[in-house]
N, C-alpha and C positions, 0 to 999 in steps of 0.2 A: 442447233440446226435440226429441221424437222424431217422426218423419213419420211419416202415417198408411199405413197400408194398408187394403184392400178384399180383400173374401175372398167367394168364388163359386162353386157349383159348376157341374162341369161337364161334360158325360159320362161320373159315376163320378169323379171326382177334384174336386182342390181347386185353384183358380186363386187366387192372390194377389197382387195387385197393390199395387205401392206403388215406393219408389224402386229396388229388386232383387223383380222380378218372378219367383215361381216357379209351379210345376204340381206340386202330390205326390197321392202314391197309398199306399195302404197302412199296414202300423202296423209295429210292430220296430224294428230294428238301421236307425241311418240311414243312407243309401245315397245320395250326389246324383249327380246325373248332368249333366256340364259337355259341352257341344254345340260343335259344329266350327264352322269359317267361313263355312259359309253354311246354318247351324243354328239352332234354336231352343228355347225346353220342348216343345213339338211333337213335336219330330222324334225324339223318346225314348218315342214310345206302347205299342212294343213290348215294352219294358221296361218302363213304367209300368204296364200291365196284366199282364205276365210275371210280373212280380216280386213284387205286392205283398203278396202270401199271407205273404212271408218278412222283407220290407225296409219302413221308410216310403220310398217312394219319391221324392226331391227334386228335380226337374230346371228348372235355374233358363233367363232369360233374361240374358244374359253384360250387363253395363254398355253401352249404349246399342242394346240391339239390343229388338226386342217389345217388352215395356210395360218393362222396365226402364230407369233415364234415364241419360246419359249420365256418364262420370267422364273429367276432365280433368288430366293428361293421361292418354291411356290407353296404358299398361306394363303388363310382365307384375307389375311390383310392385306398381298398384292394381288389376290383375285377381285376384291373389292374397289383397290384405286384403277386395277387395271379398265372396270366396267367406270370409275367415272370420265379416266382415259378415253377410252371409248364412246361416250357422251360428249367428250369437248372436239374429237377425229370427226364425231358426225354433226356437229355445228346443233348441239342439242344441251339445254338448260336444263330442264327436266324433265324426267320422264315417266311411263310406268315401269314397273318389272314384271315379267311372267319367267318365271322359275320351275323349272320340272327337277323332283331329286335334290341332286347334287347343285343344280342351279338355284334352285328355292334356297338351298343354304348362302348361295353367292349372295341371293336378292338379299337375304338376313341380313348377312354382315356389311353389304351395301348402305343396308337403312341404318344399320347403325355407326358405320365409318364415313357415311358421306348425307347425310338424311336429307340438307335442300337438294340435293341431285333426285330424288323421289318423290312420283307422287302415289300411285298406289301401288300395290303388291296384290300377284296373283299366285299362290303357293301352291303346287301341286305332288302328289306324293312325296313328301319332304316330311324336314323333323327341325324339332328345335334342339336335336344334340344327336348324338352317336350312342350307340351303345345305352339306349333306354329299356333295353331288355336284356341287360347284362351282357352283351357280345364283349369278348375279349379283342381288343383292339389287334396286339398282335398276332393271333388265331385270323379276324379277318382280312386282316393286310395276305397274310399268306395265302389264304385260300383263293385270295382275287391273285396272287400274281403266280400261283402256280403254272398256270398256261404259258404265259410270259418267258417265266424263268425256263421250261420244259421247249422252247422256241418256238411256238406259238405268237403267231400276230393276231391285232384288235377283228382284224376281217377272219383271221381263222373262228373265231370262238363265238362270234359274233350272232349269228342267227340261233346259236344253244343257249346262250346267255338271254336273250329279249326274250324266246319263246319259255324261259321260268320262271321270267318275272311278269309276264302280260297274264290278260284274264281271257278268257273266250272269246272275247266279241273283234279280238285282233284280227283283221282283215290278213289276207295274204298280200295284197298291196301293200299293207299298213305295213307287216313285217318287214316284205322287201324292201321300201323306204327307209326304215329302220336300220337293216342290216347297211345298208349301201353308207345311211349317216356313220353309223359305228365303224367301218373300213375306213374311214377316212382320216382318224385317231391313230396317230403313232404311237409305237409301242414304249417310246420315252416318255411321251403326253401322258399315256395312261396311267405309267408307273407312278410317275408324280401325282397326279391326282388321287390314287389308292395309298400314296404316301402319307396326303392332307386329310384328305374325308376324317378320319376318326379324331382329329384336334376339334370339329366344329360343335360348340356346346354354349348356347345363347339363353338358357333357359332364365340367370339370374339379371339379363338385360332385354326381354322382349317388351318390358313392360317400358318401357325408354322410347320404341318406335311408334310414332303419331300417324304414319301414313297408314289410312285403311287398308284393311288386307281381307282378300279373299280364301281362304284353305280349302280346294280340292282335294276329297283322299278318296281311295279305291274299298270297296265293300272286300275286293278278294284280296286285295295287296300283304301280302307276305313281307315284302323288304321294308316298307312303313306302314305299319297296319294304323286303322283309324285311331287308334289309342295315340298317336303321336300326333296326328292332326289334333286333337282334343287338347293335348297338352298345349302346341302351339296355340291352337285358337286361342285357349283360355287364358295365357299370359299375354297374347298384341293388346294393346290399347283399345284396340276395336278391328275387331275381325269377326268375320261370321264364317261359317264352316258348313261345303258342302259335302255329303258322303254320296255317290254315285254306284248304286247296285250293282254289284255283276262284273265290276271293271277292277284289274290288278293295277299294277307298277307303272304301267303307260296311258293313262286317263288319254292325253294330249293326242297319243295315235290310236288308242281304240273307240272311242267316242266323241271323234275329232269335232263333230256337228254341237253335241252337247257341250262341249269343251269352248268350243267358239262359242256358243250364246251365252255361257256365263260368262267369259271374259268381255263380253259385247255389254252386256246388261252391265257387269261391275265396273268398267273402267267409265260406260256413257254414266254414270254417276257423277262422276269427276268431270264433267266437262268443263270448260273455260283455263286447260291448259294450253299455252301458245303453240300451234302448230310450230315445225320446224321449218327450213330452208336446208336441202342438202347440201352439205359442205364435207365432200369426200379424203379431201387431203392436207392436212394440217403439216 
């Protein structure tokens, strides 16, 4: 028996809620947009109005975070089925992936647990593994859930967290979008997530994924510095790598304009993927 969902509009787009919550916008070639660690469908507005002239635009809520509910246990392997889940809720064959962070890792293990459900890959500050600078796993498990544990919610920490990882050119809109996506993350969603991150390490399998891929990484990004783009680039199949000046950890909201015309320029590459038909409720 299939769970329902609910469908709403909402400042120009479409909200869906049910057991994998998403936001889309637009008609075309589908496009989803997978949200970092302390993300949401939110946090992708620049791109969901950017884009939708060209793309349907999908940007979900990850398993237990916003209105989507939780999966147990949560892996990169049910964050993976849960995005092709997701694809078959939105009556969608194929698609692209835009990944930011912690979603660039989803898109990874997407392409490689489900590869006909993709067709390109847009990787933005992301990594092909954890701990490629020696971070001790359980060091940073701790250090992210200290707030948490200290009773601290996602919306408490929220605006100190985005402003250390961003670079200068973060708008105060940008941020407050940002924060408002981040609050929307329960503090169960979160834990789990800072539970998985340090499992994800694809480096002896990139060379496996055939869908072209894009690598955005940040000039100032501290949480994946370009040395990590470099590594991914260099093991995909075919990927080419862009470095973007002056921008840290949030390419996607500090250089929303530039962010959009590569993702415009690399995905109209690929064209002659079959548009969709929305199909909200499976």
């Amino acid at each position: 028996m299939s769970n329902p969902s609910s469908r709403h509009a909402v400042a120009g787009a479409v909200d869906v809620d049910g057991p994998l919550a998403w936001r889309e916008t637009g008609d075309g070639e589908p496009a989803v947009f997978l949200h970092g660690l302390g993300g949401s469908r939110t946090s992708w507005e620049p791109q969901l109005t950017g884009l939708r002239t060209e793309f349907r635009c999908i940007a979900w809520d990850m398993p237990g975070y916003g209105a989507s509910v939780p999966v147990a246990p949560l892996t990169f392997a049910t964050i993976a089925d849960s995005v092709a889940r997701l694809l078959d809720r939105a009556g969608v064959d194929r698609a692209h992936l835009v990944g930011e962070s912690f979603g660039g890792m989803h898109a990874l293990h997407t392409a490689l647990r489900h590869p006909q459900r993709v067709a390109r890959l847009v990787l933005a500050n992301t990594s092909p593994a954890f701990g490629l600078d020696g971070t001790d796993p359980a060091a940073w498990r701790a250090a992210r859930l200290a707030a948490l544990d200290a009773g601290l919610t996602p919306a408490d920490i929220a605006a100190d967290v985005l402003t250390s990882i961003a670079g200068p050119a973060l708008s105060d809109d940008a941020l407050a979008m940002r924060v408002a996506g981040f609050a929307r993350v329960p503090a169960s969603g979160l834990r789990a997530a800072v539970e998985c991150l340090p499992a994800h390490d694809v480096r002896e399998r990139l060379g496996a994924i055939a869908a072209p891929a894009l690598v955005v990484a940040g000039g100032l990004d501290t949480e994946t510095p370009v040395a990590y783009s470099r590594v991914l680039a260099d093991g995909l199949q075919n990927a080419e790598l862009i470095v973007l000046d002056g921008v840290g950890h949030l390419a996607v909201s500090e250089v929303p304009q530039t962010f959009n015309r590569l993702v415009r320029d690399f995905l109209g590459r690929g064209r002659g993927l079959a548009p969709s038909a929305p199909r909200w409720a499976i």
